[in-house]
C-alpha positions as CSV (number, residue, x, y, z in Angstrom):
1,X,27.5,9.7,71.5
2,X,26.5,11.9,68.5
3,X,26.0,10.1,65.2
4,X,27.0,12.3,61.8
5,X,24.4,11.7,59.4
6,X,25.9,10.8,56.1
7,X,24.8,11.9,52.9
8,X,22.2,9.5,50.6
9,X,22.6,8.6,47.4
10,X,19.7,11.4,46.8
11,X,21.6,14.3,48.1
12,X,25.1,13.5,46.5
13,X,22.9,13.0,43.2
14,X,21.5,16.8,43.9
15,X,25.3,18.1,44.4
16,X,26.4,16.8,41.4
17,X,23.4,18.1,39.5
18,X,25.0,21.6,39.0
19,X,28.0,20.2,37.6
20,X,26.8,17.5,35.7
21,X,24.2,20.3,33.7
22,X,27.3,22.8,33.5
23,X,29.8,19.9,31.4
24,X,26.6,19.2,29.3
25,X,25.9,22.7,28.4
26,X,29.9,23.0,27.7
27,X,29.8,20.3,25.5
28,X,27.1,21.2,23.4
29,X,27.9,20.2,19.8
30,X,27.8,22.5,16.9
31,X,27.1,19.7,14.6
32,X,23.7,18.2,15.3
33,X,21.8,20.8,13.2
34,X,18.7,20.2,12.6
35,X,18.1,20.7,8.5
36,X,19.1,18.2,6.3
37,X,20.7,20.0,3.2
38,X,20.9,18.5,-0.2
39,X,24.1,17.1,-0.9
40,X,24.0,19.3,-4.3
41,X,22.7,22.6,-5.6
42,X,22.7,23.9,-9.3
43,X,23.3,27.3,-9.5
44,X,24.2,29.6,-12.8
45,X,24.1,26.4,-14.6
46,X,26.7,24.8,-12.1
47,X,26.5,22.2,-9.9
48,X,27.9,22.9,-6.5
49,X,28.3,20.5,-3.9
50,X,27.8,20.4,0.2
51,X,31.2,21.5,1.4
52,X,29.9,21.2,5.2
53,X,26.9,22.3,7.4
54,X,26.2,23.0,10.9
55,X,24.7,25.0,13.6
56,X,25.3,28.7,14.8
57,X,25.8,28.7,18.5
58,X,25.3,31.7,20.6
59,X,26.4,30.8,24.1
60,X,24.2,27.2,24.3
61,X,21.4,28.7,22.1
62,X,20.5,27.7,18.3
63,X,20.8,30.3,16.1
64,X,20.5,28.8,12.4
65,X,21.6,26.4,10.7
66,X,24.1,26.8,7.7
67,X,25.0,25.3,4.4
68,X,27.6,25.8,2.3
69,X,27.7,24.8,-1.7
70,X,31.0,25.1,-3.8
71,X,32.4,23.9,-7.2
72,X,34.7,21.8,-5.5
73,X,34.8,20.6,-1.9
74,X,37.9,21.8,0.2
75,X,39.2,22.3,3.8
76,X,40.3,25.6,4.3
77,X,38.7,29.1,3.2
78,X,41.8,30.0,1.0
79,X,41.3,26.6,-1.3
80,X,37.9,27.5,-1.3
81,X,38.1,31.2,-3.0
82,X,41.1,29.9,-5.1
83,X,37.3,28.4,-7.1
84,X,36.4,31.7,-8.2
85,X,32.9,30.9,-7.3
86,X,29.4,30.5,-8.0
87,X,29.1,30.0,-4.1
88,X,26.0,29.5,-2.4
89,X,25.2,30.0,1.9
90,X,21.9,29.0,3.2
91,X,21.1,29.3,6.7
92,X,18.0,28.1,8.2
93,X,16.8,30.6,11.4
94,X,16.0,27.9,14.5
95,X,14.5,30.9,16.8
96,X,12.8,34.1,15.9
97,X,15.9,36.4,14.8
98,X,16.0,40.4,14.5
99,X,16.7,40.8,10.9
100,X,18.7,43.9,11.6
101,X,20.8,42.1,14.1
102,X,21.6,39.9,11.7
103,X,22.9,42.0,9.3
104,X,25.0,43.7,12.3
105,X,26.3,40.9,13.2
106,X,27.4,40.5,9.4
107,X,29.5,43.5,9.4
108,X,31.1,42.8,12.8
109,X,32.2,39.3,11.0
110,X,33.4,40.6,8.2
111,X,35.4,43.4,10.5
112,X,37.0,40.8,12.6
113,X,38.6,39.2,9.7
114,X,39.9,42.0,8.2
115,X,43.1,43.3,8.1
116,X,43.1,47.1,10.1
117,X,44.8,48.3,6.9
118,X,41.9,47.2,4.4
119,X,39.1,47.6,6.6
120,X,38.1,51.1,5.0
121,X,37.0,48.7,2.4
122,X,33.7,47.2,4.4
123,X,32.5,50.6,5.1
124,X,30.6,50.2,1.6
125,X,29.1,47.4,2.5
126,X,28.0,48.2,5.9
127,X,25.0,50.3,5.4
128,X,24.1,48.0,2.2
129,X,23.9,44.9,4.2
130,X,22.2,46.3,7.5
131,X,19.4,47.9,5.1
132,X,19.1,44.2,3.0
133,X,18.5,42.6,6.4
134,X,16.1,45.7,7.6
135,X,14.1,45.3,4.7
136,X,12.0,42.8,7.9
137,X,11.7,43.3,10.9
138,X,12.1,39.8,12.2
139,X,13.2,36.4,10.5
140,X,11.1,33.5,12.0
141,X,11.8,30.2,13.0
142,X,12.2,28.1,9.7
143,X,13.0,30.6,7.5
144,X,15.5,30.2,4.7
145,X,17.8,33.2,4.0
146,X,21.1,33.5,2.2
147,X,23.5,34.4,-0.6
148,X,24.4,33.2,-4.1
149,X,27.5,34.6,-5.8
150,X,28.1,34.7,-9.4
151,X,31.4,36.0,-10.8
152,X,30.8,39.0,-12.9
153,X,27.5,39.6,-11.5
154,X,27.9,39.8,-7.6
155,X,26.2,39.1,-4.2
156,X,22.0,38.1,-4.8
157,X,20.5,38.0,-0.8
158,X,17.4,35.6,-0.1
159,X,14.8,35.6,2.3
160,X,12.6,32.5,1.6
161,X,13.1,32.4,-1.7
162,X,12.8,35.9,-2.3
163,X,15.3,39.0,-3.7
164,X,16.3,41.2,-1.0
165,X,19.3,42.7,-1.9
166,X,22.1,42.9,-4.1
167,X,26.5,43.7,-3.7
168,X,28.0,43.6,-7.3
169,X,31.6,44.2,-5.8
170,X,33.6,41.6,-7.0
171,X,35.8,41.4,-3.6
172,X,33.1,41.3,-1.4
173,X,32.6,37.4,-1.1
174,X,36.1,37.0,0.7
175,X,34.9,39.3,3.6
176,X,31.7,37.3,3.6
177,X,33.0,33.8,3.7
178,X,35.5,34.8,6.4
179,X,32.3,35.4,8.5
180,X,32.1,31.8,9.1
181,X,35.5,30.4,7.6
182,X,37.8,32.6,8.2
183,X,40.5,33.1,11.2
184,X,38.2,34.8,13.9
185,X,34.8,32.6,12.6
186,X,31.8,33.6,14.7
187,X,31.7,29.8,15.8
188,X,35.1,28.0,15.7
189,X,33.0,24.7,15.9
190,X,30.8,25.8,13.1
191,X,33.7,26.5,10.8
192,X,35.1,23.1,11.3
193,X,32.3,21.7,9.8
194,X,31.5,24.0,7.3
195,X,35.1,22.7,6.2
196,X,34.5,19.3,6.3
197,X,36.7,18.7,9.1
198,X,34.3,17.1,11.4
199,X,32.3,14.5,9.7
200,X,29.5,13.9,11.4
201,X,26.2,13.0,9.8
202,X,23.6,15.8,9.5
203,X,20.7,15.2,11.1
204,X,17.4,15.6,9.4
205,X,14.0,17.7,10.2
């Protein structure tokens, strides 16, 4: 009489490996970011306050980590341009990034939330914002980059601490925000806690 050998614990434990690392990688959270971001900034003599902050997903890979600081805090892009500004972003890079990918991936943002109607009006900031992030070749790990926007004076870029760039347009913050906030948000995740709607505590360095 044949016997059927029946599987160990061992080998149903390997089966269920696969699936078991495909739900984890799935569930990957976009909130347990890595730099812990003052709960205020001053900025043109304002102080601005954390409106969220979380971390950039690409598939299940870190990109950065981002801040962002308003007058007032709200919960939905339009409440938060209703402010008028100063607005600050800060993003942290958590791998080696190509700067000029960065600034690609910008514009394609900024495109996807755009109305096809008014989209003639990011072709001026297309080339402006892919030379700003050009300016270096690469962004390492831990580097600090960003925006400040002042009302009546425009768009300053960052790159640890230094100038890179400058947009003076006044509409040109509602594209940028919409990068993030807006209805097609390069991380849906992301965007929920950049809008305070997931409250989870950061987590520090």
């Amino acid at each position: 009489m044949s016997h059927v050998k029946r599987p160990t614990e061992t080998m149903r434990s390997n089966w269920m490996m696969p699936a078991a690392l495909v739900a984890a990688l799935l569930c990957t959270p976009a909130v347990a970011q890595q730099t812990k971001f003052a709960p205020t900034t001053t900025l043109a003599g304002k102080t601005l306050v954390l409106n969220g902050a979380g971390t950039r997903y690409r598939t299940v890979v870190k990109v950065y980590d981002l801040a962002l600081y308003v007058p007032q805090k709200a919960t939905s892009r339009e409440a938060i341009l209703a402010q008028k500004g100063p607005f600050r972003v800060r993003l942290v890079a958590l791998r080696d990034i190509d700067a000029g990918d960065i600034g690609r991936a910008m514009v394609v943002g900024m495109r996807d939330n755009t109305d096809p109607e008014q989209a003639y009006r990011l072709a001026r900031y297309t080339s402006k914002i892919i030379e700003i992030f050009s300016a270096d070749s690469r962004i390492a790990t831990g580097t600090q980059f960003g925006l400040d926007w002042v009302p009546g004076k425009g768009a300053d870029f960052y790159l640890d601490g230094k100038l890179i760039g400058q947009i003076s347009d006044a509409e040109f913050i509602e594209p940028f925000l919409s990068i993030w906030i807006g209805q097609a948000p390069a991380d849906h995740r992301l965007k929920d806690r950049l809008l305070g709607l997931n409250n989870q505590p950061a987590l520090a360095n």
